[in-house]
mmJSON file of the N, C-alpha and C atoms, coordinates in Angstrom:
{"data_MODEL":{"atom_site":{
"group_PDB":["ATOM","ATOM","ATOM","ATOM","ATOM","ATOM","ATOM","ATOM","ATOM","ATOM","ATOM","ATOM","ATOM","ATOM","ATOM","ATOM","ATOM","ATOM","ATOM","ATOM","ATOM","ATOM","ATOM","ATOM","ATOM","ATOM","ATOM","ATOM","ATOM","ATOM","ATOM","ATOM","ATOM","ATOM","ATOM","ATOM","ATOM","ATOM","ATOM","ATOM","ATOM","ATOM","ATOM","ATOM","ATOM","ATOM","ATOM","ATOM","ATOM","ATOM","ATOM","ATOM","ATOM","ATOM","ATOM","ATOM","ATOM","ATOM","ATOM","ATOM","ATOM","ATOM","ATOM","ATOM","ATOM","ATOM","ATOM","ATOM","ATOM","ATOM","ATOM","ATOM","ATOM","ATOM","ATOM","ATOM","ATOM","ATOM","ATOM","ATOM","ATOM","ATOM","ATOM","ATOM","ATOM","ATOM","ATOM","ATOM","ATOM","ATOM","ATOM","ATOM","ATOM","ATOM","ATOM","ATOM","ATOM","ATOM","ATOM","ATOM","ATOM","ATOM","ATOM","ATOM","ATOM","ATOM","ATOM","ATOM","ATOM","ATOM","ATOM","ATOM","ATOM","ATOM","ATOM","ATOM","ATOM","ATOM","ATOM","ATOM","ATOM","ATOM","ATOM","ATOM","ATOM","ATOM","ATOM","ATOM","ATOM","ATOM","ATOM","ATOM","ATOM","ATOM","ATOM","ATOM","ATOM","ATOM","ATOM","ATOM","ATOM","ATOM","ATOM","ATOM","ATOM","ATOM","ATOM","ATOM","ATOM","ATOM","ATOM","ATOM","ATOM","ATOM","ATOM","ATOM","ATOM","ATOM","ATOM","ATOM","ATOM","ATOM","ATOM","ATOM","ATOM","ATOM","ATOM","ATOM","ATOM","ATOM","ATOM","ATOM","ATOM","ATOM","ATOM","ATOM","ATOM","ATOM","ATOM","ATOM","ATOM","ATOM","ATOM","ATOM","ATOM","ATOM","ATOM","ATOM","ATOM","ATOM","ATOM","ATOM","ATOM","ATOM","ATOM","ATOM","ATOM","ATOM","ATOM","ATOM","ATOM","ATOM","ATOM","ATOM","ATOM","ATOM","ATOM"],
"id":[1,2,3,4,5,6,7,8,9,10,11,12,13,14,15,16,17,18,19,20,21,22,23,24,25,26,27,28,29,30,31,32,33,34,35,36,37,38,39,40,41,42,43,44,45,46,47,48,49,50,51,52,53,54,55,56,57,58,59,60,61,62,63,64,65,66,67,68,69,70,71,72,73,74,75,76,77,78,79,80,81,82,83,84,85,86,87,88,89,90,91,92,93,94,95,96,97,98,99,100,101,102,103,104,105,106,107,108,109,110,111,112,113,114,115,116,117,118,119,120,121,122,123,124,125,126,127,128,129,130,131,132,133,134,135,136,137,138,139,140,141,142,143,144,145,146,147,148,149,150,151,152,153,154,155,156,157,158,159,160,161,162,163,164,165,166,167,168,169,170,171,172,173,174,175,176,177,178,179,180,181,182,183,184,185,186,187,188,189,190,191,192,193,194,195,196,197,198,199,200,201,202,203,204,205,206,207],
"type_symbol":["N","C","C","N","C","C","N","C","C","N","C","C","N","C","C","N","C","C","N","C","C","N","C","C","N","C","C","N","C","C","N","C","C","N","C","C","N","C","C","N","C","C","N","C","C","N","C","C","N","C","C","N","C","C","N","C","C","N","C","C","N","C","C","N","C","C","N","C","C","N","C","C","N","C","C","N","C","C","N","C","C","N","C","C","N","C","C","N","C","C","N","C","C","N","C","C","N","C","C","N","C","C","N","C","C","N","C","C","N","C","C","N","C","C","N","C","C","N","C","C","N","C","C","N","C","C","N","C","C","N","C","C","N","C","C","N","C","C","N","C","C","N","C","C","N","C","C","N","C","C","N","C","C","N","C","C","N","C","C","N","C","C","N","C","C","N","C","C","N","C","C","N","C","C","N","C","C","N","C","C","N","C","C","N","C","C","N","C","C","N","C","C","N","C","C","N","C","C","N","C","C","N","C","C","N","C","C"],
"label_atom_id":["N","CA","C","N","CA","C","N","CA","C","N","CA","C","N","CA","C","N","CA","C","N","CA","C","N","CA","C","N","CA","C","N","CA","C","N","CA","C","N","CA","C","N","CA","C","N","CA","C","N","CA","C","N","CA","C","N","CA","C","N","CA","C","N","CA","C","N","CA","C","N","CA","C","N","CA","C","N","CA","C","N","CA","C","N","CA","C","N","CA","C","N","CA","C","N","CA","C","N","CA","C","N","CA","C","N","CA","C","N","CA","C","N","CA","C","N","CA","C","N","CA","C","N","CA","C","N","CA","C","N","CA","C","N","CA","C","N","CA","C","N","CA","C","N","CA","C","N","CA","C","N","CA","C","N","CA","C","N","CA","C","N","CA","C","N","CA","C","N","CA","C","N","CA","C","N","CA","C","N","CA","C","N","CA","C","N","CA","C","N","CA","C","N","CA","C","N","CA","C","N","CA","C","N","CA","C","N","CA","C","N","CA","C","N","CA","C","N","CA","C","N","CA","C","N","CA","C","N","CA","C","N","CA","C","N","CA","C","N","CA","C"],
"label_alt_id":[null,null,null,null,null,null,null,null,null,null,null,null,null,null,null,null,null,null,null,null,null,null,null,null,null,null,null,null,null,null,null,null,null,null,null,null,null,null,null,null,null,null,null,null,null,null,null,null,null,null,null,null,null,null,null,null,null,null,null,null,null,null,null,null,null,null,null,null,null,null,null,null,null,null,null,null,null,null,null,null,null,null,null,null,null,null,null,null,null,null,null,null,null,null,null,null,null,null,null,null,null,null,null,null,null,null,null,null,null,null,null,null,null,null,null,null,null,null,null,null,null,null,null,null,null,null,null,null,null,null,null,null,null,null,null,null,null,null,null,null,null,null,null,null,null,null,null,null,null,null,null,null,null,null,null,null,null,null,null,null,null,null,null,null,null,null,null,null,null,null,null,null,null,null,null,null,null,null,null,null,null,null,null,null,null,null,null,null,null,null,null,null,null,null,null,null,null,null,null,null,null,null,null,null,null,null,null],
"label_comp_id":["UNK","UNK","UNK","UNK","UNK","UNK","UNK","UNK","UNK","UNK","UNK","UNK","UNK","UNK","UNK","UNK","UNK","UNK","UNK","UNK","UNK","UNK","UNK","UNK","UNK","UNK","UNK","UNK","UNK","UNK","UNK","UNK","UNK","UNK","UNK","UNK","UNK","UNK","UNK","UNK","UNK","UNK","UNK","UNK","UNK","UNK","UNK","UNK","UNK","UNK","UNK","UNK","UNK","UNK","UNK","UNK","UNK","UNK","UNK","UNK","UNK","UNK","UNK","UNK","UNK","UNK","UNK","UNK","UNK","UNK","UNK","UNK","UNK","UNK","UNK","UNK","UNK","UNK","UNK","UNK","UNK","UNK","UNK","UNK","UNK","UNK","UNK","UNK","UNK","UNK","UNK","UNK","UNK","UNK","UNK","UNK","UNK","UNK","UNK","UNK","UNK","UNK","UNK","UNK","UNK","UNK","UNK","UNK","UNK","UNK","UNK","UNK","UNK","UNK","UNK","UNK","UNK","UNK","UNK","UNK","UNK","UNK","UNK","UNK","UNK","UNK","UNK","UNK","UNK","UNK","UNK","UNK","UNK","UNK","UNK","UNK","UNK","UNK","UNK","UNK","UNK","UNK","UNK","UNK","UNK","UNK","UNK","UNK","UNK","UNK","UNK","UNK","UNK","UNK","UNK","UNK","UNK","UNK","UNK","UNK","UNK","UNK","UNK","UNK","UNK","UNK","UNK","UNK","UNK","UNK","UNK","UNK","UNK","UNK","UNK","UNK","UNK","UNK","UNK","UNK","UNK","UNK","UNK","UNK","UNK","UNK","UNK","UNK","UNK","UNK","UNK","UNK","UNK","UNK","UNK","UNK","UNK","UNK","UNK","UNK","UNK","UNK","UNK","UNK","UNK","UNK","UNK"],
"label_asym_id":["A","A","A","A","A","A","A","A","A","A","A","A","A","A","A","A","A","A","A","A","A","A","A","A","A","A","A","A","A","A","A","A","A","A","A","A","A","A","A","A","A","A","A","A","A","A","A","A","A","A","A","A","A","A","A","A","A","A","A","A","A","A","A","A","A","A","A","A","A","A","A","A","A","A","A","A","A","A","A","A","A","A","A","A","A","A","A","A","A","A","A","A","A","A","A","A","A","A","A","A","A","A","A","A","A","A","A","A","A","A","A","A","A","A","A","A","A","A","A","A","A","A","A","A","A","A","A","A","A","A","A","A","A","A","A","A","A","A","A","A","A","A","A","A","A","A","A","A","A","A","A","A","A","A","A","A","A","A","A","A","A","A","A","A","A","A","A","A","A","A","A","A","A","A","A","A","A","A","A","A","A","A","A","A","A","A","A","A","A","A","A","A","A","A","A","A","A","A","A","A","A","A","A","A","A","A","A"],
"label_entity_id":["1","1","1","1","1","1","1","1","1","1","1","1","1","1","1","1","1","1","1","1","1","1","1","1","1","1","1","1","1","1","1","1","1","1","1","1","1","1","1","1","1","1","1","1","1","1","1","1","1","1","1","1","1","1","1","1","1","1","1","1","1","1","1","1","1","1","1","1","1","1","1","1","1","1","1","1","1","1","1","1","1","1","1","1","1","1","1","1","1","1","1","1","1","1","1","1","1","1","1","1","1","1","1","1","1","1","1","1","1","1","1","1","1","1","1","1","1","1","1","1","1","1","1","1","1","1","1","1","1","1","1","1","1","1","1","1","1","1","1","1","1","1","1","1","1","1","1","1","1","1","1","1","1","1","1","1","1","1","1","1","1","1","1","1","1","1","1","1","1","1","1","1","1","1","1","1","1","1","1","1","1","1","1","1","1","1","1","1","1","1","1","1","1","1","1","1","1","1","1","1","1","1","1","1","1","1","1"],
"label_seq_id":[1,1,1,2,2,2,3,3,3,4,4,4,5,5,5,6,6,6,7,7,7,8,8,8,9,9,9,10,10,10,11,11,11,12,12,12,13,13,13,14,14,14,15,15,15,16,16,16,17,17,17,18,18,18,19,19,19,20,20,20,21,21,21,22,22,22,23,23,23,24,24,24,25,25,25,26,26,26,27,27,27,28,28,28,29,29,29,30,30,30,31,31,31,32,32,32,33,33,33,34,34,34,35,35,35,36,36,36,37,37,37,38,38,38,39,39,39,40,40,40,41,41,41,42,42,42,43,43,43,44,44,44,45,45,45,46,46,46,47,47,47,48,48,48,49,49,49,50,50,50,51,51,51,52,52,52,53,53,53,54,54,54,55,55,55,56,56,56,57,57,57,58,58,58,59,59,59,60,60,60,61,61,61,62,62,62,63,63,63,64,64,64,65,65,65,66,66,66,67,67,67,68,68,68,69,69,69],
"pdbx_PDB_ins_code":[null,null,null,null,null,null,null,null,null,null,null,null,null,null,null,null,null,null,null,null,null,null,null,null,null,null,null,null,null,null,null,null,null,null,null,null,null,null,null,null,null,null,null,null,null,null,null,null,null,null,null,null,null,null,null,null,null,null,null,null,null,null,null,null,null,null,null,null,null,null,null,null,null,null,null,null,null,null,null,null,null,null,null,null,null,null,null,null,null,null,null,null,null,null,null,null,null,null,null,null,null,null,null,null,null,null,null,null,null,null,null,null,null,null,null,null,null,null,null,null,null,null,null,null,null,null,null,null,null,null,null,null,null,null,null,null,null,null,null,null,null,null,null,null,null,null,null,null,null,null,null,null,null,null,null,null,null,null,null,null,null,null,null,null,null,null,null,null,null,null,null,null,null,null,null,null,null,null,null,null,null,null,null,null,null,null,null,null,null,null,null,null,null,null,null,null,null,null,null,null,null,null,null,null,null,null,null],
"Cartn_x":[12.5,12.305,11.401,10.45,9.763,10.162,9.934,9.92,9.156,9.584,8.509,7.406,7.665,6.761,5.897,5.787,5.037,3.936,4.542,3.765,2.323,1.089,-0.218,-0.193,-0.808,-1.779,-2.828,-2.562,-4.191,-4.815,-6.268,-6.557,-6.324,-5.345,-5.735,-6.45,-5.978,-7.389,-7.679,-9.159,-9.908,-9.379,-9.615,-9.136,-9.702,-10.821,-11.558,-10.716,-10.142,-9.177,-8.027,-7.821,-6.202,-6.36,-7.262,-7.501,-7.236,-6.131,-5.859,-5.373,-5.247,-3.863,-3.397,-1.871,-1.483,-0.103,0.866,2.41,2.972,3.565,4.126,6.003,6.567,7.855,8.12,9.072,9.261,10.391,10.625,10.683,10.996,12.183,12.111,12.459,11.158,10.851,10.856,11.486,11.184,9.764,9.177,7.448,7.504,6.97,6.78,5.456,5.314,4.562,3.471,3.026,1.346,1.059,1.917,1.603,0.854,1.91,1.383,0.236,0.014,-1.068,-2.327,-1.926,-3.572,-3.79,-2.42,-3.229,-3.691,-3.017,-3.332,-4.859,-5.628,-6.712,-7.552,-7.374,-8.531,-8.9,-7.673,-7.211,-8.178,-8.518,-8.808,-10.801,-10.933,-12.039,-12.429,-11.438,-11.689,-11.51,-11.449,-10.855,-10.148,-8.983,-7.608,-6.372,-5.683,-4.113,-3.981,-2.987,-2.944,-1.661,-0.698,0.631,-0.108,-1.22,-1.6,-2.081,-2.684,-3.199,-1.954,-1.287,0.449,0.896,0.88,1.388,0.692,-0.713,-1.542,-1.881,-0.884,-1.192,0.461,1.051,2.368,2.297,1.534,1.532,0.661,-0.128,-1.221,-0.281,0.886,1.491,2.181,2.806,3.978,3.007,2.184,0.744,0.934,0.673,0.333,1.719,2.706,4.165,4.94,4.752,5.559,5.499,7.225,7.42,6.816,6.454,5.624,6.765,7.266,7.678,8.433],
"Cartn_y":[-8.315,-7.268,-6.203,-5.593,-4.745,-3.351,-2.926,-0.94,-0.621,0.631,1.703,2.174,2.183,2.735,2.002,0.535,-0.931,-1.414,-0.429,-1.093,-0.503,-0.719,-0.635,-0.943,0.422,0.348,-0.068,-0.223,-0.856,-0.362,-0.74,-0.014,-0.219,0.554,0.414,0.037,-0.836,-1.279,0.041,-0.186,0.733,1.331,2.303,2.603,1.18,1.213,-0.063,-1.592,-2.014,-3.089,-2.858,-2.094,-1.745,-2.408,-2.511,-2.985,-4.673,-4.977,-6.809,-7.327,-7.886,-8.484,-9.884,-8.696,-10.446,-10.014,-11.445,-10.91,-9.749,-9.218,-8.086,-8.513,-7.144,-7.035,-5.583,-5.308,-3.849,-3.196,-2.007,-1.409,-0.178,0.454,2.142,2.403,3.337,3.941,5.733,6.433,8.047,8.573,8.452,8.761,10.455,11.259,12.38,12.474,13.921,14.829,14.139,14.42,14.726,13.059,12.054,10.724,10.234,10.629,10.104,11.126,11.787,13.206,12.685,11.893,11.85,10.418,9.137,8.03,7.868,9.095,9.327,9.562,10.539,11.035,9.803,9.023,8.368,7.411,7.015,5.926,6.296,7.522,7.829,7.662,7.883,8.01,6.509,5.525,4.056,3.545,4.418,3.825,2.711,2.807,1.784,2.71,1.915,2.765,2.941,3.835,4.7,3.489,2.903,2.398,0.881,0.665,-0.82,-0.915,0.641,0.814,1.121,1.41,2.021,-0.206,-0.574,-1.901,-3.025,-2.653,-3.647,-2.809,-1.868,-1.076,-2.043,-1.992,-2.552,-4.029,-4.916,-6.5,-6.255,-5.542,-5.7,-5.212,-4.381,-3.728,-4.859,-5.951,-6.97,-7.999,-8.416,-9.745,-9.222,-8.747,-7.824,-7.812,-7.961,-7.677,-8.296,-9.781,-10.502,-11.114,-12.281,-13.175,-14.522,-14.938,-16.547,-17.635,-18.53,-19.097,-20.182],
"Cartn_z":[-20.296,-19.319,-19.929,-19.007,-19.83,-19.868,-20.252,-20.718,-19.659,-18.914,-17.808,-18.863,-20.167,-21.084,-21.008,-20.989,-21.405,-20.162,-19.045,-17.617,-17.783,-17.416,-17.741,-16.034,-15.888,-14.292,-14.052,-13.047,-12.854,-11.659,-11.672,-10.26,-8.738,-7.994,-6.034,-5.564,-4.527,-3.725,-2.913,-3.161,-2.149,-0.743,0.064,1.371,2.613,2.286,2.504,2.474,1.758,1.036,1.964,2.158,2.496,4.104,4.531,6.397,6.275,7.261,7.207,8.301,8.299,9.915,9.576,8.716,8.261,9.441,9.201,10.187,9.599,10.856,10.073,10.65,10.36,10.597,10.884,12.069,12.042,10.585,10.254,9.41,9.317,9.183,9.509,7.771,7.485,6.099,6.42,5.564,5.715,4.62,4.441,3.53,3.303,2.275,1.933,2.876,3.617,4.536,3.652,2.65,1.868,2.109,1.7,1.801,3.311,4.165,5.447,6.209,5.408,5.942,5.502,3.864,3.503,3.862,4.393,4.798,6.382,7.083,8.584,8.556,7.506,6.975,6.912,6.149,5.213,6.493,6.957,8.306,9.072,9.938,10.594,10.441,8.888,8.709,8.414,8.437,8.867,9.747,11.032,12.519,12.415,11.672,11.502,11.144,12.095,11.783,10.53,10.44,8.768,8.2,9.133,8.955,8.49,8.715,8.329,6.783,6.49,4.922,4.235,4.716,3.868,3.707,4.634,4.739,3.24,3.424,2.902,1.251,0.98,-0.329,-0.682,0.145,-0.5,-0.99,0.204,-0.129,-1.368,-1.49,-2.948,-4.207,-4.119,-5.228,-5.532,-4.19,-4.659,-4.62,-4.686,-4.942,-6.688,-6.971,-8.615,-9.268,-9.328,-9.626,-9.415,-8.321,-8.07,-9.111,-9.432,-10.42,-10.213,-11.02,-10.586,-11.733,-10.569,-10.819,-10.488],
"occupancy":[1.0,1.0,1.0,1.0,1.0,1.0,1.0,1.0,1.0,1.0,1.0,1.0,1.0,1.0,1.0,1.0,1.0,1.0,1.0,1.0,1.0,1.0,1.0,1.0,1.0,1.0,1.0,1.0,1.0,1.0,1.0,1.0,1.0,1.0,1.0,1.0,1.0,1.0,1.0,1.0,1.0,1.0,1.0,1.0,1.0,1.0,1.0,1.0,1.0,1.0,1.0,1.0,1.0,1.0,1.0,1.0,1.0,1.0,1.0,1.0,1.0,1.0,1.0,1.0,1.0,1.0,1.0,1.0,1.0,1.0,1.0,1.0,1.0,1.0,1.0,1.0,1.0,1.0,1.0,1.0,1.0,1.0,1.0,1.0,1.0,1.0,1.0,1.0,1.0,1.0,1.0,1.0,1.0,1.0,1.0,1.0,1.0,1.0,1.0,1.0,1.0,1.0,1.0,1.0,1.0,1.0,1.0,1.0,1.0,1.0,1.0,1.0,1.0,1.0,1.0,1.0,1.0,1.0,1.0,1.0,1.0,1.0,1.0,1.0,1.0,1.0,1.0,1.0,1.0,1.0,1.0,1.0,1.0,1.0,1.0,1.0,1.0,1.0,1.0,1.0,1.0,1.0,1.0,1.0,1.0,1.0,1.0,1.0,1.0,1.0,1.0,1.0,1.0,1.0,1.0,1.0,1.0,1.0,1.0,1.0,1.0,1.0,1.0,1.0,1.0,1.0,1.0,1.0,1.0,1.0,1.0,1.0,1.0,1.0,1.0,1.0,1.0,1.0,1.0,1.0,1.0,1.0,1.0,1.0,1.0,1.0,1.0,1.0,1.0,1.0,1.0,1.0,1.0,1.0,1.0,1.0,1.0,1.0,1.0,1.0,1.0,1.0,1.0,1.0,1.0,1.0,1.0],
"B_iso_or_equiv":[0.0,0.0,0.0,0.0,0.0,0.0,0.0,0.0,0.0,0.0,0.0,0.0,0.0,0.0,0.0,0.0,0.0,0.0,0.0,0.0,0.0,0.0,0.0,0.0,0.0,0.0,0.0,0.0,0.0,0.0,0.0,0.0,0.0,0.0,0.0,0.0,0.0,0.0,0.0,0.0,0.0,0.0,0.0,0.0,0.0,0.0,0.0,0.0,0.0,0.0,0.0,0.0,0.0,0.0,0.0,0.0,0.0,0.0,0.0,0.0,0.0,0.0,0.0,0.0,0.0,0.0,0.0,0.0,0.0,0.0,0.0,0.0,0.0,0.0,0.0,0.0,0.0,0.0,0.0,0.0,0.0,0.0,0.0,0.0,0.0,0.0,0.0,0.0,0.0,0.0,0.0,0.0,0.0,0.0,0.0,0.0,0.0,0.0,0.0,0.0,0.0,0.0,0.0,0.0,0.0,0.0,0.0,0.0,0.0,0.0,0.0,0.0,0.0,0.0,0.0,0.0,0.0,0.0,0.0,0.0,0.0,0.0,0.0,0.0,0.0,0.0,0.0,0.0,0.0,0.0,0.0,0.0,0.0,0.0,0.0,0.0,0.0,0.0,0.0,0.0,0.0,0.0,0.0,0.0,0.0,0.0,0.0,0.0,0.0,0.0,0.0,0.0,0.0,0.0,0.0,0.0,0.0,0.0,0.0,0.0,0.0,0.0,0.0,0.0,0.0,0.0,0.0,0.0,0.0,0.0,0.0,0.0,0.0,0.0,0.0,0.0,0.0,0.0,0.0,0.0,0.0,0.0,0.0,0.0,0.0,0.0,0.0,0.0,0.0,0.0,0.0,0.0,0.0,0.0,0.0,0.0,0.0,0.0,0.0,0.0,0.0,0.0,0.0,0.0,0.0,0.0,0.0],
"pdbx_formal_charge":[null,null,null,null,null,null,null,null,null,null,null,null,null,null,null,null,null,null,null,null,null,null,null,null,null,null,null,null,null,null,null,null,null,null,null,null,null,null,null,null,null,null,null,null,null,null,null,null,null,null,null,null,null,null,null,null,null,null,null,null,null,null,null,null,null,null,null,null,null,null,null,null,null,null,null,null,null,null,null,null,null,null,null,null,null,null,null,null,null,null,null,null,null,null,null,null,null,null,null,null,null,null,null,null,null,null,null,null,null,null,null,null,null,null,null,null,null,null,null,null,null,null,null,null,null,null,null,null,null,null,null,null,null,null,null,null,null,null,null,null,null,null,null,null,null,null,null,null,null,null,null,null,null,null,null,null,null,null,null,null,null,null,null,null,null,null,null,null,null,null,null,null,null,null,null,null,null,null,null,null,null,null,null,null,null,null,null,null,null,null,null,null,null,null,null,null,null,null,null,null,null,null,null,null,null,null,null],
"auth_seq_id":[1,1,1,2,2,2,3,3,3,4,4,4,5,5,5,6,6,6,7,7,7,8,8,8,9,9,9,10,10,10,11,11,11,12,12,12,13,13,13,14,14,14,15,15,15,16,16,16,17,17,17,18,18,18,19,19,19,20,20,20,21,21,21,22,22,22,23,23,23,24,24,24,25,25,25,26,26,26,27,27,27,28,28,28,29,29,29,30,30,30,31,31,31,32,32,32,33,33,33,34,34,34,35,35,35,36,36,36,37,37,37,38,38,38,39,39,39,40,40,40,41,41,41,42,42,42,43,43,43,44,44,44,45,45,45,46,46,46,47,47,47,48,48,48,49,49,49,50,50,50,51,51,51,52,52,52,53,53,53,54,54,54,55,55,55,56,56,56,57,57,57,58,58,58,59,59,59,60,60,60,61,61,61,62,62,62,63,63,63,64,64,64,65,65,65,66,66,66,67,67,67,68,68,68,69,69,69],
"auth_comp_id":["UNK","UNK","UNK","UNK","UNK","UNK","UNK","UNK","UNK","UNK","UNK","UNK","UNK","UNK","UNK","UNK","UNK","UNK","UNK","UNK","UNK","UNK","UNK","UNK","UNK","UNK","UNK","UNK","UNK","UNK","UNK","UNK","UNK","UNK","UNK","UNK","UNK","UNK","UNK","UNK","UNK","UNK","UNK","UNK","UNK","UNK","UNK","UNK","UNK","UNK","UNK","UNK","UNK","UNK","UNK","UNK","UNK","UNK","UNK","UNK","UNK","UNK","UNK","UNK","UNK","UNK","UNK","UNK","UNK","UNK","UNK","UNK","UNK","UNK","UNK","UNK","UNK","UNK","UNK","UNK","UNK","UNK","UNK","UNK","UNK","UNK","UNK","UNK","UNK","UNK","UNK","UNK","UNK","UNK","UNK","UNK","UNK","UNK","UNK","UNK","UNK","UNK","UNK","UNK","UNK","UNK","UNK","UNK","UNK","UNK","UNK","UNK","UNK","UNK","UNK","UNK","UNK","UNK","UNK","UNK","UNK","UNK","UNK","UNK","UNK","UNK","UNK","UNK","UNK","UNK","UNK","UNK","UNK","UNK","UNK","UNK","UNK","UNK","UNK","UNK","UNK","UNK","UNK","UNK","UNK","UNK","UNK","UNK","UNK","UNK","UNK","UNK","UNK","UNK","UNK","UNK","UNK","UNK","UNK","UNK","UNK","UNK","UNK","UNK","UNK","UNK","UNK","UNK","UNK","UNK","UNK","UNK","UNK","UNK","UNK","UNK","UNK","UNK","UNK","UNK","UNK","UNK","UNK","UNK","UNK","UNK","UNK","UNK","UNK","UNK","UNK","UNK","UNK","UNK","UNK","UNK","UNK","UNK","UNK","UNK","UNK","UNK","UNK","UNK","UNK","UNK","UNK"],
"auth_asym_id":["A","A","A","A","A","A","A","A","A","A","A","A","A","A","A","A","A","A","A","A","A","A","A","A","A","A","A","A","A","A","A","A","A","A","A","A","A","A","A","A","A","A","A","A","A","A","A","A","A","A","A","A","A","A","A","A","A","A","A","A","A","A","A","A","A","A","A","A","A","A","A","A","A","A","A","A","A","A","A","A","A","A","A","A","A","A","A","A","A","A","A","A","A","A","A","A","A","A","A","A","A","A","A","A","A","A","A","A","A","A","A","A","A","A","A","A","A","A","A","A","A","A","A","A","A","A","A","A","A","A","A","A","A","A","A","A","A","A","A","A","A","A","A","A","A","A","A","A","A","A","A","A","A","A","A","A","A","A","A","A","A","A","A","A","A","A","A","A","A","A","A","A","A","A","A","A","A","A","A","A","A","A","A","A","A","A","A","A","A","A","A","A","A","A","A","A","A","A","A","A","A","A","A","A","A","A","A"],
"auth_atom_id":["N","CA","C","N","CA","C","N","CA","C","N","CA","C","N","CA","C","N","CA","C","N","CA","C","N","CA","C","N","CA","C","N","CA","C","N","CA","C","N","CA","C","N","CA","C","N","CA","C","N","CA","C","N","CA","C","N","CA","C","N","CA","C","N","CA","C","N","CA","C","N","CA","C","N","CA","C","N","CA","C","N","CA","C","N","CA","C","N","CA","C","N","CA","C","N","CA","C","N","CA","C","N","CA","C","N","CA","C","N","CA","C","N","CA","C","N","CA","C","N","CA","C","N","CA","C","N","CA","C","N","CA","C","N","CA","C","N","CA","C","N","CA","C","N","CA","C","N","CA","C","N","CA","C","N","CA","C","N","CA","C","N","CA","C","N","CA","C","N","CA","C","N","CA","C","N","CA","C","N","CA","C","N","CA","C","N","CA","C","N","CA","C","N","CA","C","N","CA","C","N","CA","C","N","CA","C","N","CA","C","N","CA","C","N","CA","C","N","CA","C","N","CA","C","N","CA","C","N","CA","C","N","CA","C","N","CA","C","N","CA","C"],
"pdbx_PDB_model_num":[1,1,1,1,1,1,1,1,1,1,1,1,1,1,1,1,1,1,1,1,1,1,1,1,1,1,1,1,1,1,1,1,1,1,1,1,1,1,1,1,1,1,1,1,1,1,1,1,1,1,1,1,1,1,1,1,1,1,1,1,1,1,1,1,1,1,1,1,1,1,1,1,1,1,1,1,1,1,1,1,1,1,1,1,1,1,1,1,1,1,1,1,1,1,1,1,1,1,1,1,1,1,1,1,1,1,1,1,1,1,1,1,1,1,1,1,1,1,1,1,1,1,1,1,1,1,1,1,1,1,1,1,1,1,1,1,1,1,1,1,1,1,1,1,1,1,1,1,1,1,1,1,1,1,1,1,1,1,1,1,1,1,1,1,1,1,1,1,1,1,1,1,1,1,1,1,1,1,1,1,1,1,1,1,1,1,1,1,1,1,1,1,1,1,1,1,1,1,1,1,1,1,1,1,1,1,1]
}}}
């Protein structure tokens, strides 16, 4: 198991990256004000819902972190 010390970041996909249409599932999440303020923002300045870049930042965090095996 690793250490929180040991984890090495790496870079986000782009605001760009974050746009997809895979299946989804509904979902009730509570998000901090600044989070959904600045992906309502960026969203907007990609004419794509902000809830699809919140979606497609998550499948990329668990693509990157999932166990293979």
């Amino acid at each position: 198991m690793r250490n929180s010390n040991d984890v090495k970041l790496q870079p986000l996909p782009s605001p760009e990256e974050l746009a997809s249409n895979d299946e989804t599932i509904k979902v009730t999440i509570s998000l901090s004000r600044k989070t959904v303020e600045f992906f309502k923002s960026i969203a907007n300045n990609h004419k794509t819902p902000y809830q699809k870049m919140i979606r497609r930042l998550l499948d990329e965090y668990v693509a990157r972190h999932q166990i293979k095996g």
